[in-house]
C-alpha positions as a Markdown table, in Angstrom:
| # | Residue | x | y | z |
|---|---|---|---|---|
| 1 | Unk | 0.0 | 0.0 | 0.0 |
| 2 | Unk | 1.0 | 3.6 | -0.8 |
| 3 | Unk | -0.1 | 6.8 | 0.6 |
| 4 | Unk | 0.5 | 9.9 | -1.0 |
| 5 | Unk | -0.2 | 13.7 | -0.2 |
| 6 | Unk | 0.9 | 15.5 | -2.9 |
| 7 | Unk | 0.3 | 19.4 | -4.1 |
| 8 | Unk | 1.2 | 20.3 | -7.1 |
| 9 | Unk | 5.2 | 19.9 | -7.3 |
| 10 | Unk | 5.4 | 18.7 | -3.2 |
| 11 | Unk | 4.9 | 14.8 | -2.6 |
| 12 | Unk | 6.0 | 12.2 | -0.2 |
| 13 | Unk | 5.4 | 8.8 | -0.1 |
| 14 | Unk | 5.2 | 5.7 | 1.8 |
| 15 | Unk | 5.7 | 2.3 | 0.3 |
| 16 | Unk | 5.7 | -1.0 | 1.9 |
| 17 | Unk | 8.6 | -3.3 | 0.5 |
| 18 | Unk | 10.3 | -6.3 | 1.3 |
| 19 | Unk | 13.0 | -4.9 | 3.4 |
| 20 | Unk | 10.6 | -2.1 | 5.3 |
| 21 | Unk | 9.8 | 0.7 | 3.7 |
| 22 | Unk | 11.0 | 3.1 | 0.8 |
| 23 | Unk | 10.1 | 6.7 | 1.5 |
| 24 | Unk | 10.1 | 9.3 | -1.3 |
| 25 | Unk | 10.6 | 13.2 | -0.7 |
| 26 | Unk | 10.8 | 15.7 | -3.4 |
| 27 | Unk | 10.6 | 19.2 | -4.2 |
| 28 | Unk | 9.6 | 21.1 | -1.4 |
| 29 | Unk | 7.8 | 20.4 | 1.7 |
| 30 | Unk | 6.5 | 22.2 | 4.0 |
| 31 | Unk | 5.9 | 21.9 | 7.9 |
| 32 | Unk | 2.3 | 21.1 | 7.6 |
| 33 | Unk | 3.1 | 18.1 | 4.7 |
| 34 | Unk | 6.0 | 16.9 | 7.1 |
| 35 | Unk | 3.4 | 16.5 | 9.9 |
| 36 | Unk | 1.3 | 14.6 | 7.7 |
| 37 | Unk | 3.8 | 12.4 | 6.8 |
| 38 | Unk | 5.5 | 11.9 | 10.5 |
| 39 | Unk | 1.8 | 11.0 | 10.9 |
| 40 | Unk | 1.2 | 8.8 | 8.0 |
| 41 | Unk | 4.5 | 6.8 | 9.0 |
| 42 | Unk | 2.8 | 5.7 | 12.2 |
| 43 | Unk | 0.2 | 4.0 | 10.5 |
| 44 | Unk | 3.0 | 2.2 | 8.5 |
| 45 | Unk | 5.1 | 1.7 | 11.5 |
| 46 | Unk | 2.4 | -0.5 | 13.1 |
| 47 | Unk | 2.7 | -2.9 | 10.5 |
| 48 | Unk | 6.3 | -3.2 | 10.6 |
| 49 | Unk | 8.0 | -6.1 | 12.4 |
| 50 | Unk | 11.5 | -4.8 | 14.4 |
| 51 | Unk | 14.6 | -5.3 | 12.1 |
| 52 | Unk | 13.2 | -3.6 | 9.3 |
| 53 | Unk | 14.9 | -0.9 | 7.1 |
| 54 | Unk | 14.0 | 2.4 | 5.0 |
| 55 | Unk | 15.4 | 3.4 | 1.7 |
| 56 | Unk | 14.6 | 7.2 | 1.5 |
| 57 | Unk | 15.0 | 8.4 | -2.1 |
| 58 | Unk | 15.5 | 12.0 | -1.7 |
| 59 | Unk | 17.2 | 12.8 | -5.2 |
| 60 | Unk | 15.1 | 16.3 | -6.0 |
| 61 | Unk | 14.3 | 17.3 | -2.6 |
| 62 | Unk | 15.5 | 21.0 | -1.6 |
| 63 | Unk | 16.7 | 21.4 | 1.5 |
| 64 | Unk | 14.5 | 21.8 | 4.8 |
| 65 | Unk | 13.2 | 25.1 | 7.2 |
| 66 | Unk | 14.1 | 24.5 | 10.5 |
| 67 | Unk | 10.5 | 23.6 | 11.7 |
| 68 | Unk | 10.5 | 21.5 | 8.7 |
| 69 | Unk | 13.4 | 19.7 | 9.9 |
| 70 | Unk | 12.8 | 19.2 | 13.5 |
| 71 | Unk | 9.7 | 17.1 | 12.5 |
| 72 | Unk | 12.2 | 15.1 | 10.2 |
| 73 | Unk | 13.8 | 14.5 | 13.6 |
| 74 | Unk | 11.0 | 13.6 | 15.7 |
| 75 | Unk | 10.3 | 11.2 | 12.2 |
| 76 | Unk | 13.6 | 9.7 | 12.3 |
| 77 | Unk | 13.4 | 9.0 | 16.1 |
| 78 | Unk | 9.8 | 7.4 | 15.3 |
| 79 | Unk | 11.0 | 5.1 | 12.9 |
| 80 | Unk | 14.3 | 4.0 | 15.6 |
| 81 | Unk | 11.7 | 3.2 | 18.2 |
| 82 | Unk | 9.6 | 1.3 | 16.0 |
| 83 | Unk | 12.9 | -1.0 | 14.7 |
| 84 | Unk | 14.5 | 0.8 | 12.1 |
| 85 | Unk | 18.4 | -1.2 | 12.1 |
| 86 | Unk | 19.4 | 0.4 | 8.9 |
| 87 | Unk | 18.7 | 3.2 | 6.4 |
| 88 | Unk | 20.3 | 3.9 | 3.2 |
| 89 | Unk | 19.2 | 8.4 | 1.8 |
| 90 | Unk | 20.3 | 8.7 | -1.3 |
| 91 | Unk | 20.8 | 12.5 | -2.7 |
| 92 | Unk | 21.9 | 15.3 | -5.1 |
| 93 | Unk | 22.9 | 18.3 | -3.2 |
| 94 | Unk | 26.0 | 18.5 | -0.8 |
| 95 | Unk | 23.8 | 21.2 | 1.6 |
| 96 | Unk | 20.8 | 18.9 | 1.7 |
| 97 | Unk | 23.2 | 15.5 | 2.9 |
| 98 | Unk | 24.7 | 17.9 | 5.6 |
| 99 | Unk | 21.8 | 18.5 | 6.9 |
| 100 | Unk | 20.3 | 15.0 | 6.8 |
| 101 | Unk | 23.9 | 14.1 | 8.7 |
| 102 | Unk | 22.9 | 16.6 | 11.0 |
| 103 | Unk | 19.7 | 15.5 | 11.7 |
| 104 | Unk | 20.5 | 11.8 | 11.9 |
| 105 | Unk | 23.3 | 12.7 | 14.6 |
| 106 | Unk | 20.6 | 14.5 | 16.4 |
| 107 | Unk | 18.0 | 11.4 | 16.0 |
| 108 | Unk | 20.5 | 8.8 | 16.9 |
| 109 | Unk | 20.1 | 7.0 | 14.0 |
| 110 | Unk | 23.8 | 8.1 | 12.0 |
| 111 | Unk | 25.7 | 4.9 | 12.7 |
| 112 | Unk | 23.4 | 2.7 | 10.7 |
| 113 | Unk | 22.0 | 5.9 | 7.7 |
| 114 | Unk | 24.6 | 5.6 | 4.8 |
| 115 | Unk | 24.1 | 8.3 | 2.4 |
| 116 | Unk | 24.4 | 8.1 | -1.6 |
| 117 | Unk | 25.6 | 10.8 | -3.7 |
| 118 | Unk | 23.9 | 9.6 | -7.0 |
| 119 | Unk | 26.6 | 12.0 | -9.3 |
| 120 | Unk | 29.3 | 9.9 | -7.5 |
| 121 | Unk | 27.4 | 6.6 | -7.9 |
| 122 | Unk | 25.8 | 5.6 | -10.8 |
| 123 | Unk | 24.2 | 2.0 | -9.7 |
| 124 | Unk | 22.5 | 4.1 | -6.5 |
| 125 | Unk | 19.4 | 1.9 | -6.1 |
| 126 | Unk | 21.5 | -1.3 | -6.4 |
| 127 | Unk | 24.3 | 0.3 | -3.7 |
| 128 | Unk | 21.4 | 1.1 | -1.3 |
| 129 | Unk | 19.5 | -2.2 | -1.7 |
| 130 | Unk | 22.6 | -4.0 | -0.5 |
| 131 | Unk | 23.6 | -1.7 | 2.0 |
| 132 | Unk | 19.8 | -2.5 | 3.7 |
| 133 | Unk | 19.7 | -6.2 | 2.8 |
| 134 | Unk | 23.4 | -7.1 | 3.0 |
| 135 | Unk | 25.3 | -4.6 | 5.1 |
| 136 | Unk | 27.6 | -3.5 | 2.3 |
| 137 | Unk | 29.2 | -0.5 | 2.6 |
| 138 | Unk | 28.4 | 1.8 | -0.3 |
């Protein structure tokens, strides 16, 4: 199942796959569409066993407010609580992965978030994928 809020350009979404769940940010996003995804994930969160892990595809995303990003935080925390052992964020846009590093740091979640620069790797879905399923480094 996927849910979707999307306005014009802004979307996120939540899909359920075999290794957890593959979240998709792009464009812009505001506070109030972060808060509907932070509560959108708990729904998906429920029906997660522990152990699971969360490819986040944030290739045309621009980077976050600072309200914006706290409830990325408060997200990111969410999804550690819930089981979360490993997440792979793959980007294009050096300020946007410092401030995912930042925010992971914050949420306690760094040690086990790789992050993909796709202009460095061209085979980024397949380097993520095995970084989730087999622990690979990228």
């Amino acid at each position: 199942m996927t849910y979707v809020l999307e306005k014009s350009a802004r979307i996120y979404k939540i899909e359920k796959k075999e290794f957890g769940l593959k979240l998709t940010f792009a464009e812009t996003i505001e506070f109030d569409e972060m808060m509907n995804w932070f509560e959108d994930s708990k729904t998906h969160l429920y029906e997660q066993k522990k152990g699971f892990c969360v490819f986040v595809d944030m290739r045309t995303l621009l980077p976050l407010d600072q309200k914006t990003q706290a409830v990325m935080e408060m997200g990111q925390r969410l999804y550690r609580e819930f089981g979360m052992i490993r997440s792979v964020v793959i980007l294009d846009n050096i300020e946007l992965t410092n401030q995912f590093k930042k925010i992971a740091k914050d949420s306690m979640i760094f040690k086990n978030e790789r992050y993909i620069d796709i202009s460095l790797i061209p085979n980024w879905e397949i380097t993520g994928i095995n970084w989730l399923l087999n622990q690979i480094e990228p």
